[in-house]
N, C-alpha and C positions, 0 to 999 in steps of 0.2 A: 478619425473619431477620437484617438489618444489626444489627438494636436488640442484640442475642442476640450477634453475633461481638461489637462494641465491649465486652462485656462479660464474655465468655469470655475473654482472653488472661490467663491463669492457668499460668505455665510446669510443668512435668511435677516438677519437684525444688522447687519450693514449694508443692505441694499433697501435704499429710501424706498423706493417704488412699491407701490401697491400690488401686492401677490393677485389681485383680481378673487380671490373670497374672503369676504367680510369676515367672515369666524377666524380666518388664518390672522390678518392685520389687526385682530379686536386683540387675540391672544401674542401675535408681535409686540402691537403697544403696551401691552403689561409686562414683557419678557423685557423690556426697553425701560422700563419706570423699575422691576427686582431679576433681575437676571440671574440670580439663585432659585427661581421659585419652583421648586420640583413639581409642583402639580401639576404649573399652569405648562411645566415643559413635558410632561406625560401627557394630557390633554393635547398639546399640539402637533407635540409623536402618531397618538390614535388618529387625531384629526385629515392627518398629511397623508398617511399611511393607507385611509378611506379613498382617498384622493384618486389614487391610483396615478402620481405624476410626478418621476423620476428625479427630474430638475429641483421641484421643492423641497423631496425627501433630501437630496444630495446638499441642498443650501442650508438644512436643519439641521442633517448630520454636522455640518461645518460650523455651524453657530453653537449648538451645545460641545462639540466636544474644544473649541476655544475656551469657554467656560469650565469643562470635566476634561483635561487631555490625558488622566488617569484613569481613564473608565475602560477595562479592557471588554465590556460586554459591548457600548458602543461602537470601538475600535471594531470589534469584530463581525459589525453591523453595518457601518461600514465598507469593509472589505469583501463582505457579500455583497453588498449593493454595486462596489466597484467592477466586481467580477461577474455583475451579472449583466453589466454595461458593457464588458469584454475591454475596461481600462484596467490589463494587467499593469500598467510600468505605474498608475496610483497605485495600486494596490501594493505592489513591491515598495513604493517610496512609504507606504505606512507601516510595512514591514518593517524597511533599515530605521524607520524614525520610532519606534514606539515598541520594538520586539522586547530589546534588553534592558529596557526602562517600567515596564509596567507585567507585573508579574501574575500574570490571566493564563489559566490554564482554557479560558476557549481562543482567545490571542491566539493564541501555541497552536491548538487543533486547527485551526482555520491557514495558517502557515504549510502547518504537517499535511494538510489534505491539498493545497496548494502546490508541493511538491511534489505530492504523489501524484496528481493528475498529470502536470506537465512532463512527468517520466513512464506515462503508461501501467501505473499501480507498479513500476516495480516488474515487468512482464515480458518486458525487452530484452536488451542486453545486459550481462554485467555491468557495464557501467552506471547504468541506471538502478541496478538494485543498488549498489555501491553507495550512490548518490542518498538513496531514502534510506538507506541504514545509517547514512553520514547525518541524518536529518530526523531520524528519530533519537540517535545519540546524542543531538542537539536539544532538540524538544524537553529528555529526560533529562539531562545534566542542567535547565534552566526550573526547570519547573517537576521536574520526576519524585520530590518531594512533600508535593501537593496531596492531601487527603484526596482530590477530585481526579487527581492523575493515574486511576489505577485503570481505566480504559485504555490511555495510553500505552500502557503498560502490555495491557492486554493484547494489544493491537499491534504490537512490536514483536512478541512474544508469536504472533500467529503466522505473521509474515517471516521472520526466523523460519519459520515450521514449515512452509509452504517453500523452501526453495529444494532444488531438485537437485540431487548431488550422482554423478557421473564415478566417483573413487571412493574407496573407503576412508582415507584421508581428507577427504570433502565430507564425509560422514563426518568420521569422528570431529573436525572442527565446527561441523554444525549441532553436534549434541554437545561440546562444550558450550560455545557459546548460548545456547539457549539454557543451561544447567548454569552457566554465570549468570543470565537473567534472570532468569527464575531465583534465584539465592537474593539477588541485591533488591525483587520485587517483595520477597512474601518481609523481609525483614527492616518494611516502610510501613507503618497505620498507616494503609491507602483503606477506604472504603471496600473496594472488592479484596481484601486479602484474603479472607477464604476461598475466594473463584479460584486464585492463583496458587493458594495451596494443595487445594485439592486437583488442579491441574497439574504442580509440579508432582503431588504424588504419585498419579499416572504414570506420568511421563519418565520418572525413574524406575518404576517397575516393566515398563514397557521397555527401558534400555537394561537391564540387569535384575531382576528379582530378587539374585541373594546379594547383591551389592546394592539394593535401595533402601534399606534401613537404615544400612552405615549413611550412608549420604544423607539420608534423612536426620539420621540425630546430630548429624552436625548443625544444620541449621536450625531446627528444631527450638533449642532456645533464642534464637533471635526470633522468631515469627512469633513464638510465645511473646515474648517481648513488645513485638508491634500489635499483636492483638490488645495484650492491655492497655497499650498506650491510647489505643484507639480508642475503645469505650472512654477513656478519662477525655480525650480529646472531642467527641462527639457532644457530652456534657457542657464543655467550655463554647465549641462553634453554635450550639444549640442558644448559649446565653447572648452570644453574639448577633445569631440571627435573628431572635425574638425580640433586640433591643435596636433594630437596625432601620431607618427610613420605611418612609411605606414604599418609594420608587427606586432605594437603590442606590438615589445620586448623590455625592455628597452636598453639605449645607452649614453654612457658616453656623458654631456653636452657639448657643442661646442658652446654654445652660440648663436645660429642662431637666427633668427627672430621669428621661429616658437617655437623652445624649451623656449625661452622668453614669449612667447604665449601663451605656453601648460603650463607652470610653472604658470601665473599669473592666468590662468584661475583656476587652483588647489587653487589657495593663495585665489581666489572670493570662491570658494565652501566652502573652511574652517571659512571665516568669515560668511558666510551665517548661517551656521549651530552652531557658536559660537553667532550670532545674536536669536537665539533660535526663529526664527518664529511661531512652531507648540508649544509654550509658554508650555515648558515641565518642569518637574521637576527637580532639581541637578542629579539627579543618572539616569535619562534619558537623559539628556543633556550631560553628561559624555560618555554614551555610545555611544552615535551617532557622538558625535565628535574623540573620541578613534576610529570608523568602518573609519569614512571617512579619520584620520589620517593613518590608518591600509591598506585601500585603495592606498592611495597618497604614501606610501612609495611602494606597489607593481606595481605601475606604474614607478614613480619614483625613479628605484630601487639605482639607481648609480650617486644619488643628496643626497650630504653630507648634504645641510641644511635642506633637508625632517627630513633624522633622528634626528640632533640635535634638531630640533622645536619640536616633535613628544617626544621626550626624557624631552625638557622642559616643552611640557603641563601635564605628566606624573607627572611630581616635582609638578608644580603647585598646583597641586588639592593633594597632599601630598601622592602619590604614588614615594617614592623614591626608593622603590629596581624595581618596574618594570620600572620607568626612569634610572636604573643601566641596567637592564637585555637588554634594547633596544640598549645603545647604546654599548653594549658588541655584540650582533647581527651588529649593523652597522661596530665595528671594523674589525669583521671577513667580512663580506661585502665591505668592502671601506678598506683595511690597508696599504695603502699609502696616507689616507685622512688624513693630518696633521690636519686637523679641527675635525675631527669626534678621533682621536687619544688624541685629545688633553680634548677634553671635556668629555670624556670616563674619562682620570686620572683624573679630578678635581672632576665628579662625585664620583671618589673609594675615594678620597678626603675628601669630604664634608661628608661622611659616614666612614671615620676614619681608610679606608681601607687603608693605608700607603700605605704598600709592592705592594699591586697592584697597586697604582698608579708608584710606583717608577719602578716596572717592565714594565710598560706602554712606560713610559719613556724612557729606555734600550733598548726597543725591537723597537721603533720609530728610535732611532740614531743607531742603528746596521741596522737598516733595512737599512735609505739613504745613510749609508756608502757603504752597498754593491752593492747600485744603481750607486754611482761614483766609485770605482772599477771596477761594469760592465762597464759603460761608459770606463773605460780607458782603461780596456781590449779589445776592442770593438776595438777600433782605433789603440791600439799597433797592434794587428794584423792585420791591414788594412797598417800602416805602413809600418811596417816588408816585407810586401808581394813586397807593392814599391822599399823597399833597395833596396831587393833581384830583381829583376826585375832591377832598375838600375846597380847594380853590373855586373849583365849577361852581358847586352848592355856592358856595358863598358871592358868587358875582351874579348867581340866575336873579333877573327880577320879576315878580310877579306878574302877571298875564291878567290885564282888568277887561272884562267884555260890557260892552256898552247894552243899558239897559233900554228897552221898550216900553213905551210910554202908552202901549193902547190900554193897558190894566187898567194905571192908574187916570186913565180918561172913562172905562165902563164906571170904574166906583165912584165916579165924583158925577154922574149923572142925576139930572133935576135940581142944581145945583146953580143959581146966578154966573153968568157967563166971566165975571169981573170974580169974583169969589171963587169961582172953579178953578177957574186961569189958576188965580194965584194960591188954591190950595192943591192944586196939583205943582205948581212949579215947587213948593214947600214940600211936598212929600217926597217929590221926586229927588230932588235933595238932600233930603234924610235920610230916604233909603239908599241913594246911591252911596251915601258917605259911612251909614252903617256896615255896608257892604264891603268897602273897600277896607274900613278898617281890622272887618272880622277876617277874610283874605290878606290883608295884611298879618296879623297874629297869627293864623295859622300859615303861613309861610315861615314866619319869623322860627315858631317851635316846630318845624319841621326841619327846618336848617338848623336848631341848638340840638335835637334829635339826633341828625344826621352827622353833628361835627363830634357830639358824642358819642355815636358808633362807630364813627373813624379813630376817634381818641384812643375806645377802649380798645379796637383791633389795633393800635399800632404800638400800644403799651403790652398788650399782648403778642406783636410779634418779636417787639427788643426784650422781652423777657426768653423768647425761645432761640433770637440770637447771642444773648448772653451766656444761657446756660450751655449750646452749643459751642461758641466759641471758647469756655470755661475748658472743655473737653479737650479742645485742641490747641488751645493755648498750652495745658500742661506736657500735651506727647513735644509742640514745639522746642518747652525748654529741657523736657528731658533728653532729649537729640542733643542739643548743645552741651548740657552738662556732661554726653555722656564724650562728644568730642572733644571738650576740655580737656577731660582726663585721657582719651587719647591722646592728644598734642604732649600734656605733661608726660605721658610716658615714652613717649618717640622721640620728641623736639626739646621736653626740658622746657622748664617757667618762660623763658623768654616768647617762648612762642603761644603759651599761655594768656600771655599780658596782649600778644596783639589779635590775639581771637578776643578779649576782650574787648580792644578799641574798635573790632569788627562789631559788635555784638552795637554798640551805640549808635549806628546807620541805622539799626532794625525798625522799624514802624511802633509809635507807642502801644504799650499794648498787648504787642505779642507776646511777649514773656514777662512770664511770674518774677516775682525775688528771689524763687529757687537757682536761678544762673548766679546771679550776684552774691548770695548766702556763699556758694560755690567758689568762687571765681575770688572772694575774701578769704575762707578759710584755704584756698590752696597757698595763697601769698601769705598764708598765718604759718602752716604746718610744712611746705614744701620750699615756698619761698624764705621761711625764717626772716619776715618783714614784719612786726606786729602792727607797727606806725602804719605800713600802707595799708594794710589788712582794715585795719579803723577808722582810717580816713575814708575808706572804700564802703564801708558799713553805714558811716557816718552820713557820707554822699549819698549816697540810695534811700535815706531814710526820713528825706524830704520826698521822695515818690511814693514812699510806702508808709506813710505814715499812718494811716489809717487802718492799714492789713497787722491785726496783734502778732498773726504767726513771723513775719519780719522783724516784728517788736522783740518775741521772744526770743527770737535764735541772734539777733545784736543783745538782749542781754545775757540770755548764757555766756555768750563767746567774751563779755565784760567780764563776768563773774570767773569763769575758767581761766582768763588770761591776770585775774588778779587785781582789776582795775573797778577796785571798788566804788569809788568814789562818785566814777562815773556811767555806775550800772545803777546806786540809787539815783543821781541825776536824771537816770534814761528812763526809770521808771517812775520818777514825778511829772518830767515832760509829756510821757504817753500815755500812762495809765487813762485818761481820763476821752484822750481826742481817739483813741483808737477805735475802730469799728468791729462789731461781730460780737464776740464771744471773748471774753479777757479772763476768762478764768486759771487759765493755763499761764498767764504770766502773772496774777496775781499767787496761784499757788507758789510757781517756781520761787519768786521772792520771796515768802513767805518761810519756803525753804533754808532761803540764804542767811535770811535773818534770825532764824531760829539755830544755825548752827553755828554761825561765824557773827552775830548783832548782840548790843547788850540788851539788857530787860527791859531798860525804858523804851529803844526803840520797838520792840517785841509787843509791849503793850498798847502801844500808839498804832501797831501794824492791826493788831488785833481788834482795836476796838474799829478801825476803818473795815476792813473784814466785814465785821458785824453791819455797819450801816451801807453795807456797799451791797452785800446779797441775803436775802431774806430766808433766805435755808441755815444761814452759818448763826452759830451761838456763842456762850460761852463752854460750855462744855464742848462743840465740834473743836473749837479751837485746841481746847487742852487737849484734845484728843490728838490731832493731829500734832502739836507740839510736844506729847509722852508720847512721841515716837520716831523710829532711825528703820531705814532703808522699808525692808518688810515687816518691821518687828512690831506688833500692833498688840500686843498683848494685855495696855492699858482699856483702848477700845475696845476688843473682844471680851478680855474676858471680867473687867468690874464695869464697863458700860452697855456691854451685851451689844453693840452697835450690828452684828450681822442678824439678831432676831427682834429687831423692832421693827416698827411698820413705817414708822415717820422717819427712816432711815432718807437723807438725801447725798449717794454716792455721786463726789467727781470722777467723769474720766478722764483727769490731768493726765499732763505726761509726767509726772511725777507719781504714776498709776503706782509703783512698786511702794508705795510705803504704806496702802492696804492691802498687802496681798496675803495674806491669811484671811481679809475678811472675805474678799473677792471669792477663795476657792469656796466659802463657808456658802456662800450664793452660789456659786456653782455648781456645788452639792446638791441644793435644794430646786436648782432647775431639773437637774437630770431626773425627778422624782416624778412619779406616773399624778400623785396629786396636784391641785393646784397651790404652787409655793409661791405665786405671782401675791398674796395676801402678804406675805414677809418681805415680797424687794418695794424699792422706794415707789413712793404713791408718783402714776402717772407715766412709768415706765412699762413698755411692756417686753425687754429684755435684762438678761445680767447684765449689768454695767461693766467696765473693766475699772474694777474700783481703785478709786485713788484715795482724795481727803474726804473723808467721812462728818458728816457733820449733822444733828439732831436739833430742832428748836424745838419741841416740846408742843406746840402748838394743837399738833392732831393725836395727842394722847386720849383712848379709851379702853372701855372694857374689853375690847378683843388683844389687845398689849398683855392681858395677864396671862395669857397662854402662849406668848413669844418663846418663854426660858423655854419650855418643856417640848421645843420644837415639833410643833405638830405637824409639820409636812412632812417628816417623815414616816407618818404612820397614813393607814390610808384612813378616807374618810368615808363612811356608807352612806348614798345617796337619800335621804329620811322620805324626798316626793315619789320615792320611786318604791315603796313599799306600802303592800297594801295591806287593809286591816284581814286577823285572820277572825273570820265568822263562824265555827263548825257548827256543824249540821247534828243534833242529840236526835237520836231515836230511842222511843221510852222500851226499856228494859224487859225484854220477856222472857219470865224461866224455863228451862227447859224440862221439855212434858216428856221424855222415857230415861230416867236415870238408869247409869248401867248399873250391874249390882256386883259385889264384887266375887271375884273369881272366875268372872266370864274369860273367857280367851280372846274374844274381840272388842274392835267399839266401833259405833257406828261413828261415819267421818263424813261422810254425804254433808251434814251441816255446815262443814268447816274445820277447824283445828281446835283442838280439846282443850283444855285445863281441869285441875281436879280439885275435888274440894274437900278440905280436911278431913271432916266430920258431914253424916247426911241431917244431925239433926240444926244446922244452921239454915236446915230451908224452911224454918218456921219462920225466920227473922226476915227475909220478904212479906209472907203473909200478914206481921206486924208492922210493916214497912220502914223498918231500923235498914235502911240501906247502908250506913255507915259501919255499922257491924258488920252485917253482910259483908264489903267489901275488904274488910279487915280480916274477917275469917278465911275466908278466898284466899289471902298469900301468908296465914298464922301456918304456923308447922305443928301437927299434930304430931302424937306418939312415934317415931322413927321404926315401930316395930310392925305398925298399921298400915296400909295400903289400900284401904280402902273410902270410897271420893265417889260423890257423883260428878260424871261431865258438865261443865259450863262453856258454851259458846267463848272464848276471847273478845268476842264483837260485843256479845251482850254485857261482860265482865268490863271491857270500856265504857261502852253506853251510860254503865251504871257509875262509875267514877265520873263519868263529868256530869252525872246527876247529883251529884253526892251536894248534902244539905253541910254547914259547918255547925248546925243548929243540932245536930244528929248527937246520941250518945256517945261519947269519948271507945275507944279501940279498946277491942278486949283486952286482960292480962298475959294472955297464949298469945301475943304477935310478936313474931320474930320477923329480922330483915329475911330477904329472899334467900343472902347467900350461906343461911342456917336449914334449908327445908330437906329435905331427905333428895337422895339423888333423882328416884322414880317421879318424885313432885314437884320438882325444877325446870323452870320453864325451857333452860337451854339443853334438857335432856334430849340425846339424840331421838324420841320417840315421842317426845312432848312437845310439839310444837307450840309457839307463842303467840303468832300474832297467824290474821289472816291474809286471802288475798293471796298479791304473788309476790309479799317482802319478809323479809325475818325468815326464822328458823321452820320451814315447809315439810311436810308429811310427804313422801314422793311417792308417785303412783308407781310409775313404769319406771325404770333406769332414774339412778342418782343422779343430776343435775348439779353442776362445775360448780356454782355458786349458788348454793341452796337451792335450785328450784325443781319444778314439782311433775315434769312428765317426759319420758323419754330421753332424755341425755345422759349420755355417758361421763366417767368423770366424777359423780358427785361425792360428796364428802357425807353427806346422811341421806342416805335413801334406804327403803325397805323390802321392794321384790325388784329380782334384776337388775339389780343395780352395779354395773359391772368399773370395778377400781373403785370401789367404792372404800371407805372406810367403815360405816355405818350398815352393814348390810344385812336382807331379811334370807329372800329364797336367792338361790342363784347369785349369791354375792361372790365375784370372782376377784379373788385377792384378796379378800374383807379383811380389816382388823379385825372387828367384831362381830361377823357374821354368824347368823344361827336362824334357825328352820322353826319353826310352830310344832312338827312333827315330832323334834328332837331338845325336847326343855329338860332343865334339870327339876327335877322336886313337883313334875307336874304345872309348873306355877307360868303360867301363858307369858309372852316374847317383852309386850310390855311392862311388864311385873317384874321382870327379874331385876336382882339387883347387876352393879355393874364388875364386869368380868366375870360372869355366870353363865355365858351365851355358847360354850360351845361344850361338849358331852367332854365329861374327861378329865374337868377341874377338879381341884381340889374342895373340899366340903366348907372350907372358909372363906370362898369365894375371892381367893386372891390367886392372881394369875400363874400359871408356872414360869420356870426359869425358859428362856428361849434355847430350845433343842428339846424340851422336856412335853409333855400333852400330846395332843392330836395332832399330825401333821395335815390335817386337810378337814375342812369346817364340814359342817355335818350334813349338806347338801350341795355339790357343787363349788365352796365354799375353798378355793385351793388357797393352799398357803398363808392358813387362816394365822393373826396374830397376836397376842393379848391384848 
């Protein structure tokens, strides 16, 4: 049976053969077109798994974890599956291959229980307990640091406990060693740390009672320690998990929102534990950060920078062959990751491995060669298919079917037999000839149809082989470039020169100008040849004549090396044949001549400038020309050039000589309004501003508001505001005035106001409402207190009644903040408005924020109102608490004036000195205040 598995592992997607169900081979052939595609590989897990048919499951396991060989969950899936076949020596071979490589605490369990059975739990001999204690010390020294590892733990700690000791010296070494477990478990954030604490506290008091405290407080602060770590750690795995796959398996970056997510939350966990919380040692510190780096890559199987970072902190800490050994694992993992390909050679590099790195290298440019190959054979055949297809069309020739003559024999009936004959042979020939030429034309325009939907599909597929091979053209010459420079630094120029004369075999095509740009300035700066450096620029620049970016970097390298002459030569030959975008060598010159050209040529360059691009003017020019490196101060600040709208910024590579204006756009992106009205028309991001330039063209009335920058202020939406309407109910006066010296007022209505004088309630009956409303908030005599009630509600009503046609305000009206204390709207007793806003009358308990029934807390309330400040019966605490029962002069709770309220004051109604009056308000009222 073993002979049989070792020879079955034949994954499910390299076995051509049809599985015999249709839904298995439907979801193969899509696992065969994205071999990443986690759904479609969950969907054929559930699938298989329905099946109930060992062989297919064992062929699936084998083709996903080719793809995932970091997955310790299917690993461990696996080794179920092996073990339930009874192929224990698979099962051990995925042990020795994948134990100490992939850091899974169910891996580990599925080992640890693996052990334990073939030794009888441990139950037998010594030597077998021996064995699983060798094998749980295994387990935790790999993974014993695992948040998930505290079962483990647990389950070590039990078995400890469970062995049976014959001496006391077998005692006492079995109560150390479980009192060393116990120590080194409760002082890890495992998940179960409390199980284990509180386990270990037993368990000392069950060995010693007056000796478990001491042992207790020694560890005591390290468990404190793992406790909090954990909660901060639950927090971070928490971000982790909610940001993570919906299946688990890893999947090539795409950048989303969420892989952005799940990445940074990995980058928080790593600094956490580099932040050393549970204030560990160097060689603990190592380790914990090596599991969770060890983790992050099995998550993140197929992020090139997991392994390079995980490769570098290896270096770091002066582990250099396992920072070799890692990123030699990520090569085979990632080997199309020009990043991870590249850092792999300079590691074999730094460790003096030549040959390896230089085979690194070889086997990187053979690799993208054969990726643009594949690409072209790909589309020749797509090609080829169209020829052939158009050619067909074009040789088919029309199909004429011969027509029947009895028609044209019934319609020519009655018809002289001589005259019939020959107007039937006449028609018959007409219409056959009409006929043939109307199948003729549409044949004709079915075949110009047909060559012009071949045209446009085949102009449509060399536009997707172009942009494709764009892709791969560039990884190709950055390979070489980057081999160059390895050769320069091993081999020295000479060897340089003949990777070059290699480079000339290459197929046209494959490589950009960036090799030769390269492969010139090494012979400029390393070689100290300027002559061949120039001749070599010179030479290339009949291939590349049409690409500006090869235009530009031969005339910097003119201009930098001093060769003037023949840097304006390069740029009257080019400027004009070049293709794309020339802006960036018309700037760079622009440059040159502005710093090192006289004025004539300056103005010859300028006025070309001008008729060359329709955004530049006279003024862009000067602008750019009053100015050096960043210093933009002509443009900013007397031509305002960051807050105009018909602003048209370059982004030259000569970007730094607006960079004050750039930041000034910068500003106004990051602002919640929209600042997109101030960058250049047609853009819809900051540009990385370079020469600044204005024609004037699209000046209006919205330019007048540029200076005063209004995107920094925000703007309120005017459609989203709606008209306010309110609702007037006509005024009705109140039918039972109180009178005064009553000790109550009726409130049922709502909340009060008072009114000067009662003889202004003639002036409704006159319907002078303006008076009226004027006398309502005039202040009478300060010595008077007496007012009839007014509704608030109705005292509004009538203000937005109010005529402007009305008699002018009496001579007695003063502002509000002149009325007597008692007649002020924000008197604790005088509420103002109604409803349940503004300053409220409280029933029951004072209310936290003014309001009006039952809460405690409040700051004006009248019975019960407990903490109150304002308080009537039962005020406990009150400032101002006082009782109905207990008034000074007779004169009822609302009447009084203020600081009068509690028995005891002085007759001037000013407060005593504090320690001085009543120590306790006059009902209930403790520790009453002034």
């Amino acid at each position: 049976m073993e002979t049989e598995a070792m020879a079955e592992p034949v994954g499910l997607l390299e076995n051509k053969q049809s599985t015999g169900y249709p839904e298995v081979d439907e979801l193969k052939r899509r696992l065969l077109r994205s071999p990443t595609d986690a759904d479609t590989w969950s969907s054929l897990f559930e699938l298989v798994r329905s099946l109930h048919n060992e062989q297919l499951l064992h062929a699936t396991f084998v083709s996903v974890l080719e793809k995932y060989p970091g997955s310790g969950h299917l690993l461990a899936g696996l080794v179920e599956l092996e073990l339930s076949r009874g192929n224990k020596s698979s099962a051990e071979v995925i042990f020795n291959n994948n134990l100490f490589n992939v850091p899974s605490v169910e891996l580990w369990q599925s080992y640890l229980q693996y052990v334990r059975d073939n030794n009888g739990q441990g139950d037998g001999s010594m030597e077998s307990r021996s064995t699983i204690i060798d094998c749980f010390k295994l387990v935790l020294d790999n993974v014993g640091v695992d948040r998930e590892a505290g079962q483990i733990w647990i389950d070590y700690i039990e078995f400890i406990n469970s062995a049976q000791t014959h001496a006391p010296y077998e005692e006492q070494q079995k109560t150390e060693l479980l009192r060393e477990t116990y120590q080194a478990a409760v002082s890890i954030p495992l998940l179960k740390v409390e199980e284990i604490w509180k386990s270990y506290d037993a368990f000392e008091n069950s060995v010693d009672r007056m000796g478990a405290k001491q042992q207790m407080s020694k560890v005591s602060p390290s468990y404190m320690t793992a406790r909090t770590a954990l909660r901060e750690m639950n927090r971070i795995w928490d971000q982790i998990k909610s940001t993570q796959g919906p299946h688990g398996l890893p999947q090539p970056p795409q950048w989303s929102l969420r892989e952005v997510e799940h990445l940074d939350a990995w980058k928080r966990c790593l600094k956490w534990e580099l932040d050393n919380p549970l204030r560990l040692n160097e060689h603990e510190l190592q380790k914990r950060v090596i599991y969770t780096y060890g983790q992050m890559c099995m998550d993140l199987w197929l992020y090139p920078e997991v392994w390079i970072e995980f490769a570098e902190y290896y270096a770091s800490i002066g582990q250099q062959n396992e920072a070799l050994t890692k990123l030699l694992t990520a090569s085979s993992v990632l080997p199309n990751s020009l990043a991870v390909q590249f850092a792999y050679a300079e590691a074999a590099e730094k460790m003096k491995q030549l040959e390896t790195s230089k085979q690194v290298y070889e086997t990187v440019i053979a690799t993208q060669r054969t990726h643009i190959e594949e690409i072209n054979a790909k589309y020749s055949r797509k090609l080829s298919k169209l020829d052939k297809k158009l050619e067909k069309a074009s040789s088919k020739q029309p199909a004429h079917n011969e027509q029947d003559s009895s028609d044209s024999d019934v319609d020519n009936i009655g018809m002289p037999q001589d005259d019939a004959s020959m107007a039937s042979d006449s028609d018959t020939n007409d219409g056959a000839a009409f006929g043939e030429d109307a199948r003729a034309k549409q044949a004709e325009k079915q075949a110009m149809q047909l060559r012009k939907a071949v045209e446009q599909r085949k102009d449509a597929l060399k536009q997707q082989q172009s942009d494709e091979l764009a892709d791969k053209c560039e990884m190709y010459t950055l390979a070489w470039v980057m081999y160059l420079r390895y050769m320069q630094r091993s081999e020295g120029i000479d060897a340089v020169r003949q990777l070059l004369k290699r480079s000339r075999s290459e197929p046209a095509g494959y490589m950009t100008h960036h090799f030769y740009v390269a492969a010139a300035l090494m012979e400029y700066h390393v070689g100290k040849r300027p002559n061949v450096a120039s001749k070599l620029l010179e030479h290339y620049s009949k291939n590349f004549s049409e690409v500006p970016e090869y235009i530009y970097e031969y005339m910097s390298y003119l201009i930098n090396s001093g060769d003037d002459t023949n840097a304006r030569a390069l740029f009257e030959r080019f400027h004009s044949t070049a293709a794309g975008d020339t802006t960036d060598m018309w700037s760079m010159f622009a440059d040159f001549e502005y710093n090192y050209g006289d004025l004539g040529a300056i103005d010859k360059l300028d006025r070309r400038f001008i008729e060359k691009f329709n955004n530049e003017s006279v003024l862009t020019r000067m602008a750019t020309r009053y100015s050096y490196l960043n210093v933009n101060c002509v443009a900013v600040n007397e031509f305002g050039f960051p807050y105009r709208k018909d602003m048209q910024l370059h982004s030259g590579r000569n970007a730094g000589q607006s960079h004050n204006v750039g930041s000034m756009y910068e500003d106004m992106a990051g602002m919640d309004v929209d600042a997109q009205d101030y960058l250049p028309s047609g853009s819809d991001t900051v540009p990385n501003v370079g020469v600044a330039s204005v024609t004037g063209r699209y000046l209006d009335k919205n330019q007048l508001l540029a200076p005063v920058m209004p995107g920094r202020f925000a703007r309120p939406a005017l459609n989203m505001l709606q008209e306010y309407n309110p609702v007037v109910e006509p005024f009705v006066p109140p039918e039972s005035p109180m009178t005064a010296g009553s000790g109550s007022m009726d409130h049922r209505n709502g909340p009060t106001a008072f009114l000067p004088s009662p003889q202004f309630r003639s002036l409704l009956d006159q319907g002078d409402v303006l008076s009226y409303v004027a006398a309502c908030v005039a202040a009478p005599d300060t010595s008077a207190f007496d007012s009839q009630p007014i509704n608030p509600d109705a005292l509004l009503n009538a203000i937005m009644q109010f005529n402007p046609g009305s008699p002018t305000m009496p001579s007695n009206y003063r502002p509000l903040c002149y009325m007597p204390w008692a007649s002020r709207p924000d008197h604790p007793h005088q509420p103002y408005s109604a409803g349940n806003a503004g300053y409220y009358r409280n029933e029951r308990g004072g209310g936290r924020s003014y309001s009006s029934r039952s809460q405690s807390r409040g700051r004006y309330s009248d019975n019960e109102g407990y903490r109150g400040r304002y308080h009537g019966n039962d005020g406990h605490r009150g400032g101002y608490g006082h009782s109905p029962r207990h008034n000074l002069h007779g004169v009822p709770p609302h009447r009084q004036p203020p600081y009068s309220r509690n028995p005891g004051y002085p007759a001037d109604n000013r407060p005593p000195y504090r320690g001085h009056g009543p120590r306790f308000n006059a009902r209930s009222g403790y520790r009453g205040r002034p």
